[in-house]
C-alpha positions as CSV (number, residue, x, y, z in Angstrom):
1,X,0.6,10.4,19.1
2,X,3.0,13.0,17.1
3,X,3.1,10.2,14.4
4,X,-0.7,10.0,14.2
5,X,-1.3,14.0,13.9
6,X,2.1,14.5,11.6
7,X,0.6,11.6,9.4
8,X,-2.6,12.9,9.4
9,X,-1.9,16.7,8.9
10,X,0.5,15.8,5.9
11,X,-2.0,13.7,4.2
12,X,-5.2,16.3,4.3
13,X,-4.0,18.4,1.3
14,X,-3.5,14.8,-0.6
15,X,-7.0,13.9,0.0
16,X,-8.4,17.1,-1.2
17,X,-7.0,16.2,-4.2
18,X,-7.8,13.3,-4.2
19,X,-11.8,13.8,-4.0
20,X,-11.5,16.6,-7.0
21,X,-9.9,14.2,-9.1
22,X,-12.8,11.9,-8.1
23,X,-15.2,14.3,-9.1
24,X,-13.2,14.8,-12.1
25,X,-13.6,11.2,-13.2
26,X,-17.4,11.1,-12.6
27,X,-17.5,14.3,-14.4
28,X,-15.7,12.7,-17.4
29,X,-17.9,9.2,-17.4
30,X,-21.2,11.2,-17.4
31,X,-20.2,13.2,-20.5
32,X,-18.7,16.1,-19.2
33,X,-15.4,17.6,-20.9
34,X,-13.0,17.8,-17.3
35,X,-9.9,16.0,-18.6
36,X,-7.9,17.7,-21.3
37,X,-7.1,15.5,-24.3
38,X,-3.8,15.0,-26.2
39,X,-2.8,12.9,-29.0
40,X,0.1,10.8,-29.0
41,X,1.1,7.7,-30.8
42,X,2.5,4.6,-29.5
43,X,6.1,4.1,-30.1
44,X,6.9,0.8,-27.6
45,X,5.6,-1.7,-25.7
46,X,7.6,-4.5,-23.7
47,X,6.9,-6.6,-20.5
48,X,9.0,-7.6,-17.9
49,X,8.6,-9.9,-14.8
50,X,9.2,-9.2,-11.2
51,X,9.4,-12.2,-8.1
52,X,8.2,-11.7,-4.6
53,X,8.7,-14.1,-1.9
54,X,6.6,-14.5,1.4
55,X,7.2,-16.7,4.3
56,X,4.0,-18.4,6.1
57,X,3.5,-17.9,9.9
58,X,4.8,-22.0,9.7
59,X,8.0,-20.8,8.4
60,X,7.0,-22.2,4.7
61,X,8.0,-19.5,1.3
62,X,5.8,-19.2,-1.5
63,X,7.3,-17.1,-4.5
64,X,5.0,-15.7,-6.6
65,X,6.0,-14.2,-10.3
66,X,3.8,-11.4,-12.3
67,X,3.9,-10.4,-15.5
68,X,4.1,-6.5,-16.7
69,X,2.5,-4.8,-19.8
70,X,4.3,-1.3,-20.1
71,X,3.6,1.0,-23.0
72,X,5.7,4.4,-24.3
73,X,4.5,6.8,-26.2
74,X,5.7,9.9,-27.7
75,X,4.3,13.4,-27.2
76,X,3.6,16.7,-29.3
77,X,7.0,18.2,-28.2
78,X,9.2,14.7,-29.0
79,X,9.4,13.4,-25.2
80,X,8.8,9.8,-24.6
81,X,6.5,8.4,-21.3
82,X,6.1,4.8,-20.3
83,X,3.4,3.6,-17.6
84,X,2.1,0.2,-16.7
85,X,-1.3,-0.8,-18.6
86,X,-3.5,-3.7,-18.1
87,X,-3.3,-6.7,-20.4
88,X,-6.2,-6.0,-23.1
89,X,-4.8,-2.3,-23.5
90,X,-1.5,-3.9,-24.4
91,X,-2.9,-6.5,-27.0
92,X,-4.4,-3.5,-28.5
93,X,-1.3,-1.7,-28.7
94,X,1.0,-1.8,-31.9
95,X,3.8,0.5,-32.2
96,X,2.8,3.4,-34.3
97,X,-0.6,3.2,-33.5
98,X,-2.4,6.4,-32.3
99,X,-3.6,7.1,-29.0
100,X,-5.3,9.7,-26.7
101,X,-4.0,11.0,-23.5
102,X,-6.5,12.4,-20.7
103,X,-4.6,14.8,-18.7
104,X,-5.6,16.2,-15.2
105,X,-3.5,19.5,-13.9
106,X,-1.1,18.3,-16.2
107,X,-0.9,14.8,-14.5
108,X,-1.4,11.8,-17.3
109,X,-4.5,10.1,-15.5
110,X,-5.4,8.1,-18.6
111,X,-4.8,6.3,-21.7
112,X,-7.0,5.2,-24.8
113,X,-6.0,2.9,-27.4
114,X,-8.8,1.6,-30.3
115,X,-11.6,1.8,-28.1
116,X,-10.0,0.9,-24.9
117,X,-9.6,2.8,-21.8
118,X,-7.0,2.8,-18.8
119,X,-7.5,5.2,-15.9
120,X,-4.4,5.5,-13.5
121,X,-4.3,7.6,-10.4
122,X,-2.5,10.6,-9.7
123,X,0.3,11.2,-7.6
124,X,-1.3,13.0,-4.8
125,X,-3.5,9.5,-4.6
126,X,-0.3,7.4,-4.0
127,X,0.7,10.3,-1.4
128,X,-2.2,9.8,0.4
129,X,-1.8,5.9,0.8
130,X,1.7,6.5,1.8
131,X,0.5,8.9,4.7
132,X,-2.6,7.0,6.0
133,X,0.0,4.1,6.0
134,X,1.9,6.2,8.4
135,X,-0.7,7.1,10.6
136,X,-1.6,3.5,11.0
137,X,1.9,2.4,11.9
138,X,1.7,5.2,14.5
139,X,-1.5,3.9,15.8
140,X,0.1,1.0,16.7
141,X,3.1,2.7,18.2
142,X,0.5,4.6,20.2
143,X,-1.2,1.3,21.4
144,X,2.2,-0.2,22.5
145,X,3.2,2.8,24.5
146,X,-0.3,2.7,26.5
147,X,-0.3,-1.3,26.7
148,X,3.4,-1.0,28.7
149,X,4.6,-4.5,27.3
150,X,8.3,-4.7,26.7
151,X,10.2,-8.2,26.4
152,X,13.0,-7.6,24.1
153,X,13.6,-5.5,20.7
154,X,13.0,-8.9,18.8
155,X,9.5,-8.6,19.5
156,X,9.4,-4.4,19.4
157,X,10.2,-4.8,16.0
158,X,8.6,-8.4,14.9
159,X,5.5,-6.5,16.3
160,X,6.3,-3.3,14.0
161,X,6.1,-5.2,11.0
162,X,3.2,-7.4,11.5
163,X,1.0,-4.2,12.3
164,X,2.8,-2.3,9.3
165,X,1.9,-6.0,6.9
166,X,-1.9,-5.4,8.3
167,X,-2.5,-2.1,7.1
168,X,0.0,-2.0,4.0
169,X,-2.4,-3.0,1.2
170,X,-5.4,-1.5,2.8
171,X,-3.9,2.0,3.5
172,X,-1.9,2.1,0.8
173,X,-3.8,0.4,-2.1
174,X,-7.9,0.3,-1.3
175,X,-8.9,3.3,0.7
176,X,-6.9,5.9,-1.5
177,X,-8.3,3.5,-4.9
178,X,-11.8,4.0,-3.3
179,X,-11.5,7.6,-2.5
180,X,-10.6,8.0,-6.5
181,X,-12.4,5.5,-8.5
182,X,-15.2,5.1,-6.0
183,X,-16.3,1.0,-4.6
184,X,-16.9,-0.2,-8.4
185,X,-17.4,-3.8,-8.4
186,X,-14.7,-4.3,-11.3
187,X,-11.6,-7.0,-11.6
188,X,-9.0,-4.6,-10.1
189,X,-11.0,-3.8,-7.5
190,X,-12.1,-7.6,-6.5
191,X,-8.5,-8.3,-6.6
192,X,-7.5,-5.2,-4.4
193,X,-9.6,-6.7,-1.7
194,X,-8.6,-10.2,-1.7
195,X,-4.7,-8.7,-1.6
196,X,-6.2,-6.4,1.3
197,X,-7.8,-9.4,3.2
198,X,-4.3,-11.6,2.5
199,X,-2.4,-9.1,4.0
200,X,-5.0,-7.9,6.8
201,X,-5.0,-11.8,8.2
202,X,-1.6,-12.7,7.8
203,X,-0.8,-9.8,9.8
204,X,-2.9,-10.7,12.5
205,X,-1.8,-14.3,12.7
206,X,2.2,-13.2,13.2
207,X,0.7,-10.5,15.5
208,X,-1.6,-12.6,17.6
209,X,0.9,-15.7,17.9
210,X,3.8,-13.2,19.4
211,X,1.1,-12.4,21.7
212,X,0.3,-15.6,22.7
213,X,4.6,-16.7,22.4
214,X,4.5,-13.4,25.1
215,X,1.7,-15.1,27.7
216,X,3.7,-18.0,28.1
217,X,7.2,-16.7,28.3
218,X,6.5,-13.4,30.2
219,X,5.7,-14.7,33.4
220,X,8.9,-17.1,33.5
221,X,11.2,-14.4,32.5
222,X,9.4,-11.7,35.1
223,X,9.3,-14.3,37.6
224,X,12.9,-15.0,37.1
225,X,14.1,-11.6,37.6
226,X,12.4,-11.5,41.4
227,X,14.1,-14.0,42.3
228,X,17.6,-12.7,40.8
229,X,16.5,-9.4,42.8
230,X,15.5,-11.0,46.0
231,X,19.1,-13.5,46.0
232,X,20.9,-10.2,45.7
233,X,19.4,-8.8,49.3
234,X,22.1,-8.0,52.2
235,X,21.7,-11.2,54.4
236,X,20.5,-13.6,51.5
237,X,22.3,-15.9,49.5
238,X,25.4,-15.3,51.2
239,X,25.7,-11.4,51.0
């Protein structure tokens, strides 16, 4: 339960912010002025790949490749920033080219390049997955302690990390992205939830078959230490 209340305490100040920067945003797209604007111009643009692997509950590996679109720019004072944009802000992109920065308490929240917009989230928002995330985990820890199972740290920590894969995405990625941007029925979004739901049921498939692995080996291996228990009585087996 300290997990839980930690987790939760730490993550309060991040969700303040969170919902201001939320207001913020809907404050900006109704044609306030609540982001402060800078000009920069583009100076790079690369992309790079990255490769993840995951293994099936049948023991099967898929590996999946995506493709980055990263931009720098250069600011007023000379420094240089780089940050991941989606694919039509990058086509837009030449180097050279001027752009607009929307800044939020000195956080770069957004990007504009010839018409085109990309909002990203501040840090606190990230902070706030992380935490939720945490508290989550602890839920589960808290669950274990008042379920009383135990049958080996294989399972203590095969359990950990299917309950951790259930609420990674979810915690982590939607709930903090809907707290900001709000339930907007856009591409990111969509694809946030399917992630979310991939993660969600693969998590309960490895959690519910090493329950089910437990309800068929448990009472063999409980069984089997009576018996050890009772052989080693005075008077039986030969003691």
């Amino acid at each position: 339960m300290s997990v839980i209340v930690f987790a939760l305490t730490a993550a309060i100040d991040p969700y303040r912010q969170t919902r201001q920067f939320h207001h913020a945003l809907r404050c900006e797209q109704t044609g306030g002025t609540c982001f402060t604007e800078e000009s920069v111009s583009i100076s790079e643009r690369r992309t790079y790949e990255t490769t993840s692997t995951t293994t099936g509950s049948d023991g099967t590996t898929s590996t999946t490749r995506t493709t980055h679109y990263e931009l720098t720019w250069q600011r007023g004072d000379g420094s240089r920033q780089s940050h991941e944009v989606s694919w039509d802000l990058y086509d837009r992109s030449r180097a050279g080219l001027p752009a607009s920065l929307q800044l939020w308490r000195g956080q770069v929240v957004g990007i504009t390049v010839d018409g085109r917009t990309d909002t990203f989230s501040p840090s606190e928002t990230d902070l706030l997955g992380l935490w939720l995330w945490l508290a989550f985990i602890g839920l589960g820890i808290a669950l274990w302690g008042l379920l009383g199972w135990w049958d080996g740290w294989f399972f203590l920590y095969y359990r950990a990390f299917a309950w951790s894969f259930v609420g990674f995405v979810p915690f982590c990625f939607l709930v903090p992205g809907v707290l900001s941007y709000g339930a907007e029925f856009s591409v990111e979004f969509l694809v946030t939830v399917v992630f979310a739901g991939f993660f969600t049921v693969v998590g309960a498939i490895l959690l519910a078959g090493s329950l089910s692995f437990r309800d068929r080996w448990w009472p063999y291996h409980r069984n089997r230490k009576l018996i050890r228990r009772y052989i080693r009585r005075p008077g039986i087996g030969g003691g």
